[in-house]
MMTF fields as JSON, N, C-alpha, C and O atoms, coordinates in Angstrom:
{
  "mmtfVersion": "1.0.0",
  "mmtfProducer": "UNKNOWN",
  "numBonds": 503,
  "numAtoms": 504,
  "numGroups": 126,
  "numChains": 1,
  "numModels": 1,
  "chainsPerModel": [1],
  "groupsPerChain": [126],
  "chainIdList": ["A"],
  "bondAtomList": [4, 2, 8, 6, 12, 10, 16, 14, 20, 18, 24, 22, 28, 26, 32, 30, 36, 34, 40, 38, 44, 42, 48, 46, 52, 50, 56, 54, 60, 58, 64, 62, 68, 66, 72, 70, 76, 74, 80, 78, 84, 82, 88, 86, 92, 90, 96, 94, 100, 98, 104, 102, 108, 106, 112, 110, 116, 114, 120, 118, 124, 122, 128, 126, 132, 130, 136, 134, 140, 138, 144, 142, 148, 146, 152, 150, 156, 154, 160, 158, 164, 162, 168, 166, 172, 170, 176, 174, 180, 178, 184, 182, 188, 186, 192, 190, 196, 194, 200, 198, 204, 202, 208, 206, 212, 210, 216, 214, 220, 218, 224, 222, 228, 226, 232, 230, 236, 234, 240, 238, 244, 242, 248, 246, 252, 250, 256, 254, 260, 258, 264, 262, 268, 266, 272, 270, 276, 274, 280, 278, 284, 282, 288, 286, 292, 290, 296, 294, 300, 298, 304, 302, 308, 306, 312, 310, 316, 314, 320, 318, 324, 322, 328, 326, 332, 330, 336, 334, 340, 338, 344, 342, 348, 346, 352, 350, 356, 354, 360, 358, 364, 362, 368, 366, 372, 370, 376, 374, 380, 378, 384, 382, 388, 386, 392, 390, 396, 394, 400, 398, 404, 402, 408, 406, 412, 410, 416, 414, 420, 418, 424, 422, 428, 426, 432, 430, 436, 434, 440, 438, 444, 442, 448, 446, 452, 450, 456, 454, 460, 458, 464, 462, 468, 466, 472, 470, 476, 474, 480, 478, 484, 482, 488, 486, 492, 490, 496, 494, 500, 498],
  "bondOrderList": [1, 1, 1, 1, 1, 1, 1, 1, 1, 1, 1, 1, 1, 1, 1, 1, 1, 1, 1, 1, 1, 1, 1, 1, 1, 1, 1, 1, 1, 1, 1, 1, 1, 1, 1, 1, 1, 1, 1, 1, 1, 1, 1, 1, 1, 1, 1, 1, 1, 1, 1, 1, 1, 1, 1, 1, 1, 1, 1, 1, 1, 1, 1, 1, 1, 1, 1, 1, 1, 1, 1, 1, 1, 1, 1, 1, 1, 1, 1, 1, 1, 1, 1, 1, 1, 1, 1, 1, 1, 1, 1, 1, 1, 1, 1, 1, 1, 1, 1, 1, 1, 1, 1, 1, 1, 1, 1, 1, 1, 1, 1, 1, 1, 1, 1, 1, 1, 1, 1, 1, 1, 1, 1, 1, 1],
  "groupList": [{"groupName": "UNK", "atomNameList": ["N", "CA", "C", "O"], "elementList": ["N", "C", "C", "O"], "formalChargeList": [0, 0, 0, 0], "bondAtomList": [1, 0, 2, 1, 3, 2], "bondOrderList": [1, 1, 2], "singleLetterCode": "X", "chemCompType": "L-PEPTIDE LINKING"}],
  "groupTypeList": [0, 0, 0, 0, 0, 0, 0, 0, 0, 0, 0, 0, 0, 0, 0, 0, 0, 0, 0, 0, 0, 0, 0, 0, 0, 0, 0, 0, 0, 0, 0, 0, 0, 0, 0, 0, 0, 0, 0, 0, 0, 0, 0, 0, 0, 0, 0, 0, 0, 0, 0, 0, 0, 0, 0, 0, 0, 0, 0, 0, 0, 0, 0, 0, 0, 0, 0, 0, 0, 0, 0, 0, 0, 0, 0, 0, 0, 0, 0, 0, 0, 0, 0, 0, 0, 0, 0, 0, 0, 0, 0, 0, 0, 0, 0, 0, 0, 0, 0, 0, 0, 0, 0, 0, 0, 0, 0, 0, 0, 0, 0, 0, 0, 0, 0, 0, 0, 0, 0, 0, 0, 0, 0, 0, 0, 0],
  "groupIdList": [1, 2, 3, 4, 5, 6, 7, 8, 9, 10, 11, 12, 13, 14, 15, 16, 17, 18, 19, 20, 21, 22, 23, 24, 25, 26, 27, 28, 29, 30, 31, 32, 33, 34, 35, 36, 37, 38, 39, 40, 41, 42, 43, 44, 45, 46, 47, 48, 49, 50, 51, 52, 53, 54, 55, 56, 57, 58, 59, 60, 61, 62, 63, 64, 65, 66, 67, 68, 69, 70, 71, 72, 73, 74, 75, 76, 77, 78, 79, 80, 81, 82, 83, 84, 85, 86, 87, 88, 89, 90, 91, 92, 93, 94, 95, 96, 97, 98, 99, 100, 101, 102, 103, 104, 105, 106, 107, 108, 109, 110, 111, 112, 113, 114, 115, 116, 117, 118, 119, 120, 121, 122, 123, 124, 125, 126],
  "secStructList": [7, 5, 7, 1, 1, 3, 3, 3, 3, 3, 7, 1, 1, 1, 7, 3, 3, 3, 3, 3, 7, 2, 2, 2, 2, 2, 2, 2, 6, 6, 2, 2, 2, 2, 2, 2, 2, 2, 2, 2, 2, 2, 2, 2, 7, 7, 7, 1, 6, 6, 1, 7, 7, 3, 3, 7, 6, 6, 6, 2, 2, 2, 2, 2, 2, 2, 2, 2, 7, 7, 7, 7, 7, 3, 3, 3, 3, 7, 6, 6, 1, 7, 3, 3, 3, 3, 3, 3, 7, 6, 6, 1, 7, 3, 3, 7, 7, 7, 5, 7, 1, 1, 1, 7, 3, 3, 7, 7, 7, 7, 5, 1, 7, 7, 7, 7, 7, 7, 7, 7, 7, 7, 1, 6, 6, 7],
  "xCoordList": [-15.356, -14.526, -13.604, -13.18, -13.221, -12.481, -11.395, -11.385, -10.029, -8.854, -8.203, -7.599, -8.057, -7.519, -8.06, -9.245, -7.3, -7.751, -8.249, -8.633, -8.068, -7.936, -9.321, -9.475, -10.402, -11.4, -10.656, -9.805, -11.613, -11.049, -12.147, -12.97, -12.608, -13.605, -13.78, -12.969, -14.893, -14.508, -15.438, -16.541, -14.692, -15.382, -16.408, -16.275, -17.537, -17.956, -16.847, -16.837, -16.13, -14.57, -13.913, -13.69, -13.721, -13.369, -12.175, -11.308, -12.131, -10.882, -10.852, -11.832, -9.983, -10.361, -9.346, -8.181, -10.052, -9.824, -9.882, -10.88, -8.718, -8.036, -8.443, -7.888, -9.191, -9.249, -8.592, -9.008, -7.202, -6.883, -7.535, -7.859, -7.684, -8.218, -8.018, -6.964, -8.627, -7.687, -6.603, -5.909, -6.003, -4.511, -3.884, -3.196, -4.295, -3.402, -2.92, -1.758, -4.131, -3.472, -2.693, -1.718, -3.137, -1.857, -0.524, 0.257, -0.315, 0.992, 1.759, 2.967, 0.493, 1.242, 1.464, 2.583, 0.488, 1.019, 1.886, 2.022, 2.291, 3.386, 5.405, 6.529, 4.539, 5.494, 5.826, 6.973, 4.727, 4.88, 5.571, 6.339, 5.698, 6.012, 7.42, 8.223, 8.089, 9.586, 10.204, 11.266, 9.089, 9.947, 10.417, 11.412, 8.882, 9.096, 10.437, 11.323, 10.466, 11.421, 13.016, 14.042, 12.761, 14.339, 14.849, 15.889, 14.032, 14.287, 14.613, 15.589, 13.792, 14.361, 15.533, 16.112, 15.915, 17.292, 18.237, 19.225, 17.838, 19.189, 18.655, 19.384, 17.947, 18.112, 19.153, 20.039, 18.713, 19.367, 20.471, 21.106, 21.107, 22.876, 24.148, 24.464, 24.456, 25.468, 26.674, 26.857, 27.202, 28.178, 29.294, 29.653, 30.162, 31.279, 31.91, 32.386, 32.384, 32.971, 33.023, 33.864, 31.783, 31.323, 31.513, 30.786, 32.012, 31.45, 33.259, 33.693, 33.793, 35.603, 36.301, 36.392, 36.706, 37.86, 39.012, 39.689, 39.164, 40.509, 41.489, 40.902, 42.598, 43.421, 45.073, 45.069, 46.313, 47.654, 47.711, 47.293, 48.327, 48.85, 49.25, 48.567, 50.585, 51.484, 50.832, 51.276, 49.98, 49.241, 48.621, 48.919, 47.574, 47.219, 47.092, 46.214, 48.764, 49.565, 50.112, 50.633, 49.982, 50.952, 49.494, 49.565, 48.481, 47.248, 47.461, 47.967, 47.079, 46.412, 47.6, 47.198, 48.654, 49.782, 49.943, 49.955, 50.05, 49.664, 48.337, 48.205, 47.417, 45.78, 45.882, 45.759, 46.061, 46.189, 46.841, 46.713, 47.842, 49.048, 49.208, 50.006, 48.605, 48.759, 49.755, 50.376, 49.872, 51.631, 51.11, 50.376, 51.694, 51.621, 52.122, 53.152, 51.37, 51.809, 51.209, 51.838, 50.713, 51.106, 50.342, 49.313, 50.747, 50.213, 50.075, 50.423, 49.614, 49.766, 49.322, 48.503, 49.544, 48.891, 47.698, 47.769, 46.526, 45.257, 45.936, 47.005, 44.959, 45.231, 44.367, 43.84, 44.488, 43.629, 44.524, 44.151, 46.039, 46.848, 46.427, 47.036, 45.506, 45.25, 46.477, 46.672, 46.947, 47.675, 46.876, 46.671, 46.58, 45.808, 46.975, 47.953, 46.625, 47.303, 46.964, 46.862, 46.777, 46.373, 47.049, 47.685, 47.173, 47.994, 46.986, 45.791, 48.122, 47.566, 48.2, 49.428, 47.5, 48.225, 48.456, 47.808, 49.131, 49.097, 48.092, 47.889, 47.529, 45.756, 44.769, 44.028, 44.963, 44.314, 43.561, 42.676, 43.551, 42.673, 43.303, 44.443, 42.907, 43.225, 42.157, 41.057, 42.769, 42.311, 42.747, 43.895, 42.093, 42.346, 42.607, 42.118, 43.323, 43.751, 43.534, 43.573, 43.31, 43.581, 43.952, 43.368, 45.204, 46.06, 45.535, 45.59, 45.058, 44.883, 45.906, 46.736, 46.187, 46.946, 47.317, 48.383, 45.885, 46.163, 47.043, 47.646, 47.004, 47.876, 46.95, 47.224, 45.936, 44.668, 44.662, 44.593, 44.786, 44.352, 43.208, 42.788, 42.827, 41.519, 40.964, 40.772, 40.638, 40.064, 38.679, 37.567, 39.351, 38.043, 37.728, 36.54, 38.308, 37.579, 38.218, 39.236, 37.827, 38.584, 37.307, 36.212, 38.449, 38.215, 38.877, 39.936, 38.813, 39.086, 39.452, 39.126, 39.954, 40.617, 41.017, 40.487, 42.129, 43.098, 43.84, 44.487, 43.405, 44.847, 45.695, 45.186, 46.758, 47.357, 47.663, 48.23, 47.426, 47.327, 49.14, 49.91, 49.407, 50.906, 51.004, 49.998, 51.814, 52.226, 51.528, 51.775, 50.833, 51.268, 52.447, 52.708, 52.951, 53.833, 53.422, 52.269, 54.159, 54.025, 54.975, 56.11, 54.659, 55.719, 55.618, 55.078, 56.497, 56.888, 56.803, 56.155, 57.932, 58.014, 56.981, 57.142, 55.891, 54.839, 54.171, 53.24],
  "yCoordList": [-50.757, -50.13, -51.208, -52.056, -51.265, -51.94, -51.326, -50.469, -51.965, -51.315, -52.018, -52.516, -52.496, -53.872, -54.97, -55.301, -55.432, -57.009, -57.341, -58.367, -55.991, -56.17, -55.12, -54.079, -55.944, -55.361, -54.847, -55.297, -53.474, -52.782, -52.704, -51.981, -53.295, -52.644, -52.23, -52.578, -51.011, -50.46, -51.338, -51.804, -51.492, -52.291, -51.127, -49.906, -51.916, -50.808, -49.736, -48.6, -50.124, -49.681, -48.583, -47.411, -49.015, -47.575, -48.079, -47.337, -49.325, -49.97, -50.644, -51.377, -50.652, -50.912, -52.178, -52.166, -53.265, -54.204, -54.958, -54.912, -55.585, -56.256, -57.546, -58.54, -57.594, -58.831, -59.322, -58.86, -60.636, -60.787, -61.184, -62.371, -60.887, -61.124, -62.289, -62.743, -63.289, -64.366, -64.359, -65.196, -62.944, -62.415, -62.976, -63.997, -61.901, -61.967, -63.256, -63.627, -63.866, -65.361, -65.983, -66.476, -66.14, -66.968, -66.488, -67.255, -65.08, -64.658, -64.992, -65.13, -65.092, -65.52, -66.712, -66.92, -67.69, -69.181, -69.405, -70.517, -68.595, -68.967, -68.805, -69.257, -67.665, -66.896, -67.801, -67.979, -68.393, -69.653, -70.861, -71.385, -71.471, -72.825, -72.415, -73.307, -71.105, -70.751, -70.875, -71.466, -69.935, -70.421, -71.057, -70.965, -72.26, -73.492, -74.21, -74.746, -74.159, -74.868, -74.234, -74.82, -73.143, -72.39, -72.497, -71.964, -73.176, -73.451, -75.438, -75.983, -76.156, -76.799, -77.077, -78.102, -76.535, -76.465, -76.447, -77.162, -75.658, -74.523, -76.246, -77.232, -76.177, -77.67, -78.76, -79.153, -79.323, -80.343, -80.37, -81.424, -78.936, -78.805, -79.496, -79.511, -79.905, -80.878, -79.867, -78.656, -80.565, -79.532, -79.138, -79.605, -78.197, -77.886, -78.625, -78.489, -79.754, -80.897, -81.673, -82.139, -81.494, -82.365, -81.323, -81.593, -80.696, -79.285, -79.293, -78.606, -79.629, -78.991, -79.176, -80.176, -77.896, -78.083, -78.934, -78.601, -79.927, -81.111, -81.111, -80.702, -81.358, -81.124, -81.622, -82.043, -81.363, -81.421, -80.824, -79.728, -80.947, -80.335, -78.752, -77.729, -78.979, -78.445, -76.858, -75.719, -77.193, -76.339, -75.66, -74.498, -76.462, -75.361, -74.539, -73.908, -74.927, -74.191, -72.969, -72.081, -72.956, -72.099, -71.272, -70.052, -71.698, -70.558, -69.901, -68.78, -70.538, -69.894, -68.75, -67.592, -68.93, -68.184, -67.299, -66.114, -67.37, -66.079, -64.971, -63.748, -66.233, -65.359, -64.658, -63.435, -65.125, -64.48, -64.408, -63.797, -64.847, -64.268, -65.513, -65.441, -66.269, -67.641, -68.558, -69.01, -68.783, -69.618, -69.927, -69.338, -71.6, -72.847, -72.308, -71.695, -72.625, -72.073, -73.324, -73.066, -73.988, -75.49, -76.905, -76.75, -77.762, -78.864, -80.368, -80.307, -81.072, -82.16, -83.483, -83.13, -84.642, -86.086, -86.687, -87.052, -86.555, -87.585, -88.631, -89.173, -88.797, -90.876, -91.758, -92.87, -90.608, -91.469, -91.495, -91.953, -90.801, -90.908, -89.825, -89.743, -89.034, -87.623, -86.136, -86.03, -85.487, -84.447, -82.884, -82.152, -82.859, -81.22, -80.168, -80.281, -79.081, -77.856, -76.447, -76.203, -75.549, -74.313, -73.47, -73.093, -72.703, -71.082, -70.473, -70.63, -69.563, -67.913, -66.841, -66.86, -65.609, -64.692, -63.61, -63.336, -62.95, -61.773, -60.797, -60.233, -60.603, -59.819, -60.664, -60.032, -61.972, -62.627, -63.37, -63.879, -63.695, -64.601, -66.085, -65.991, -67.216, -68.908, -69.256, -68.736, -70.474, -71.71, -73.465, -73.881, -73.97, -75.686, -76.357, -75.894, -77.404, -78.105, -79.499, -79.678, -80.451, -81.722, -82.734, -82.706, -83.66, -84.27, -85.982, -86.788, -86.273, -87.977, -88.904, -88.318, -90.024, -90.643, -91.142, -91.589, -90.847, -91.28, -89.923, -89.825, -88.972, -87.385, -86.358, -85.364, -86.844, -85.87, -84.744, -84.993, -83.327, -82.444, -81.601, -81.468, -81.034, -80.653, -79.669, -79.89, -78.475, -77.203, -77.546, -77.909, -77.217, -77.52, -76.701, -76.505, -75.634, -74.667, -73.275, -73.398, -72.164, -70.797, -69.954, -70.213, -68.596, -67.668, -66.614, -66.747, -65.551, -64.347, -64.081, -64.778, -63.306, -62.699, -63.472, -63.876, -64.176, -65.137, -64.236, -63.221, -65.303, -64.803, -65.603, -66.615, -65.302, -66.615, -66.301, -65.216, -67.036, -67.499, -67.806, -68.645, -66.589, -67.116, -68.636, -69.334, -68.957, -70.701, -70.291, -69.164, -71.128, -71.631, -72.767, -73.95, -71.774, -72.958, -74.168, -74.327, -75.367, -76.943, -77.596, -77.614, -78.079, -79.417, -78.577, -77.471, -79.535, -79.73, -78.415, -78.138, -77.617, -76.325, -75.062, -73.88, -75.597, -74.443, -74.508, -73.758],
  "zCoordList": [113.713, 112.724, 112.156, 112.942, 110.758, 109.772, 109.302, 108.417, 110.169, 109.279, 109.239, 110.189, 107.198, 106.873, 107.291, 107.269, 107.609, 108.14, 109.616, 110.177, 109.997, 111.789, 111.746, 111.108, 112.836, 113.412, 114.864, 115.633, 114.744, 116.058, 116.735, 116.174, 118.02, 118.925, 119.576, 120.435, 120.225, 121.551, 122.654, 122.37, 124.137, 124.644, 125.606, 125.528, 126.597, 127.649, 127.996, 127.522, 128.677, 129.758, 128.734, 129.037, 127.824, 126.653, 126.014, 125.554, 125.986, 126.106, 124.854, 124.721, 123.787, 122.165, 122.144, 122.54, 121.594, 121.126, 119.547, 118.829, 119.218, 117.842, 117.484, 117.953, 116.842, 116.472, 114.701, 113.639, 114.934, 113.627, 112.229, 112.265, 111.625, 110.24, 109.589, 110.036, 108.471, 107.579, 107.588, 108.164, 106.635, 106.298, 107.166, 107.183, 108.237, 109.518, 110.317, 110.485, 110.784, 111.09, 110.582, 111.148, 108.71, 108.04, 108.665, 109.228, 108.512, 108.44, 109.825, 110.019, 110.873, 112.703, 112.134, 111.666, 112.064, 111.982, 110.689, 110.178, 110.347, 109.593, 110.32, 110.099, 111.407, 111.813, 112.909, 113.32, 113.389, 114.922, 113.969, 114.776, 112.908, 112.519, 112.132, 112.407, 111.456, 111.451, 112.584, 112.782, 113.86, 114.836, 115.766, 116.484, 115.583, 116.097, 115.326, 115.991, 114.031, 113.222, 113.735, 114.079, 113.634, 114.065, 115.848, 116.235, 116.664, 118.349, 117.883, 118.398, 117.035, 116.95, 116.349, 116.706, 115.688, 114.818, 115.978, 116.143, 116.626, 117.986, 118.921, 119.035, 119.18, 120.393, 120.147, 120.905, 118.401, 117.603, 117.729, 117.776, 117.836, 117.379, 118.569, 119.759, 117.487, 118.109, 119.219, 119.092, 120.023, 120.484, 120.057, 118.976, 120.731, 120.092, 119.904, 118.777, 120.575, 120.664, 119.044, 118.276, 119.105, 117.965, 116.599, 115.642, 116.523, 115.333, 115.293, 114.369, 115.722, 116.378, 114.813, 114.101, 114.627, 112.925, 113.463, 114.436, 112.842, 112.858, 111.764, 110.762, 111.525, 110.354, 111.451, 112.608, 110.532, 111.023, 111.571, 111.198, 113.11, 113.823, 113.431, 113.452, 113.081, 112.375, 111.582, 111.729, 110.973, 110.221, 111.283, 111.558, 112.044, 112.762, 114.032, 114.62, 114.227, 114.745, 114.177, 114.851, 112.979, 112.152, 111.809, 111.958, 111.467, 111.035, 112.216, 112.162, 113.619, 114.744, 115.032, 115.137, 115.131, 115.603, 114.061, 114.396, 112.779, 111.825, 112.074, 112.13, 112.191, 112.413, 113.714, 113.648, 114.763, 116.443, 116.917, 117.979, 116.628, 117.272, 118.441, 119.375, 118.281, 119.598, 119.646, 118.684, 120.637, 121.109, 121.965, 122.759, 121.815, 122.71, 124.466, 124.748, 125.133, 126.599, 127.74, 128.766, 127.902, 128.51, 127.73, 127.073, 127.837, 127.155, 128.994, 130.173, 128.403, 129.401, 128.54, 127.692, 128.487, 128.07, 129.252, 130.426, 128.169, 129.0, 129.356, 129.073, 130.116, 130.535, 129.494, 129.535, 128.436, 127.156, 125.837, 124.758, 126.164, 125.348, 124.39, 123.323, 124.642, 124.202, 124.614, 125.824, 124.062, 123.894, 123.647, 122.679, 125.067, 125.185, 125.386, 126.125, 124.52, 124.827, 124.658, 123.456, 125.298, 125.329, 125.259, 126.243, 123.701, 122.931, 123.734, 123.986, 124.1, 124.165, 123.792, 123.866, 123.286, 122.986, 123.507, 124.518, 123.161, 124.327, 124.489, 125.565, 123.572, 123.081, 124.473, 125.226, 124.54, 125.399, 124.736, 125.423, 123.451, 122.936, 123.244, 123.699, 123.126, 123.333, 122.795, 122.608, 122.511, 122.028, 122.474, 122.319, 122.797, 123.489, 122.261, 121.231, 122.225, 121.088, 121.689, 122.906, 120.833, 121.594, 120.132, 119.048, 120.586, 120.039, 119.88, 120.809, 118.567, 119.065, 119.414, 120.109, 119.244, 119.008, 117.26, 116.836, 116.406, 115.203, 114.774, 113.705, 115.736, 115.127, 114.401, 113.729, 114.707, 114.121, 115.728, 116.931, 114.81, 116.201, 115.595, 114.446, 116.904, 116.815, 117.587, 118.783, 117.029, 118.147, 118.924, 118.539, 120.416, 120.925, 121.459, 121.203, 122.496, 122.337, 121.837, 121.155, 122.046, 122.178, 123.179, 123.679, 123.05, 124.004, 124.165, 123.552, 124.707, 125.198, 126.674, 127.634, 126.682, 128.45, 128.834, 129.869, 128.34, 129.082, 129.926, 129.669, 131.787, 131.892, 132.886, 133.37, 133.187, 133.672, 134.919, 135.045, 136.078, 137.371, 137.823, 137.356, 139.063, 139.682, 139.541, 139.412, 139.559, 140.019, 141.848, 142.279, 142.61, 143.774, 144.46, 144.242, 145.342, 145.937, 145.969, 145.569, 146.423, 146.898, 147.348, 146.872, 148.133, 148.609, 149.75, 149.791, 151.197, 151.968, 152.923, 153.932, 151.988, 152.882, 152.362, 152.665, 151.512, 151.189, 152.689, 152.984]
}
C-alpha cells in the first residue's frame, strides 16, 4: 500500500512497516544537518565569562538596583587587583560583579534564591 511518499508494508508477524520516500528523506536530512549545525553552535559558545556585559561601574550599579532592586552586600580584592562584589536583593535575585583595575566592571554572573549564611564564629574562644 501507497500513502504519499511512505510505503507501508505488512510483514509475516502482522506487523506493518514504513518505508521513507524521496520527499521524505530530503526533508530528514535536512532536518539532521540543522541539527547538527544548531549542537554545533551550542558547543562553540563561548562562556559566560566571556559573553559578561562590561560598562561603568557606577551605572551599573544604578541599572541593577532600579531594575532589581540589588544592593551591594560584600565585596573583597583578588590577589589580581580585581574588585569582586555580590548585590542582592531581597526578592533573592544577585548578581557577581568584578572590578578591573583599568575600572572596567563587569557582570559575571547572576542568580536567584540568594540566601545568606549566619557568620560562624572564629578565633580563639570559638
Amino acid at each position: 500500500m501507497i500513502m504519499g511518499n511512505r510505503r507501508i508494508t505488512q510483514t509475516q508477524t502482522g506487523f506493518r512497516t514504513a518505508s521513507l520516500g524521496v520527499l521524505d528523506r530530503g526533508v530528514l536530512a535536512s532536518a539532521v544537518v540543522a541539527l547538527s549545525l544548531l549542537l554545533g553552535a551550542m558547543l562553540d559558545s563561548r562562556p559566560a565569562a566571556a559573553q559578561a556585559a562590561c560598562g561603568e561601574r557606577a551605572f551599573i550599579l544604578k541599572n541593577l538596583e532600579r531594575t532589581h532592586s540589588e544592593m551591594p552586600q560584600a565585596m573583597g580584592l583578588s590577589t589580581e587587583g580585581t574588585v569582586i562584589e555580590v548585590l542582592v536583593s531581597s526578592a533573592g535575585s544577585w548578581t557577581i560583579l568584578i572590578t578591573y583595575p583599568n575600572r572596567l566592571t563587569c557582570l559575571v554572573a547572576t542568580g536567584a534564591y540568594w540566601e545568606s549564611l549566619p557568620t560562624l564564629a572564629t578565633g580563639p574562644s570559638a
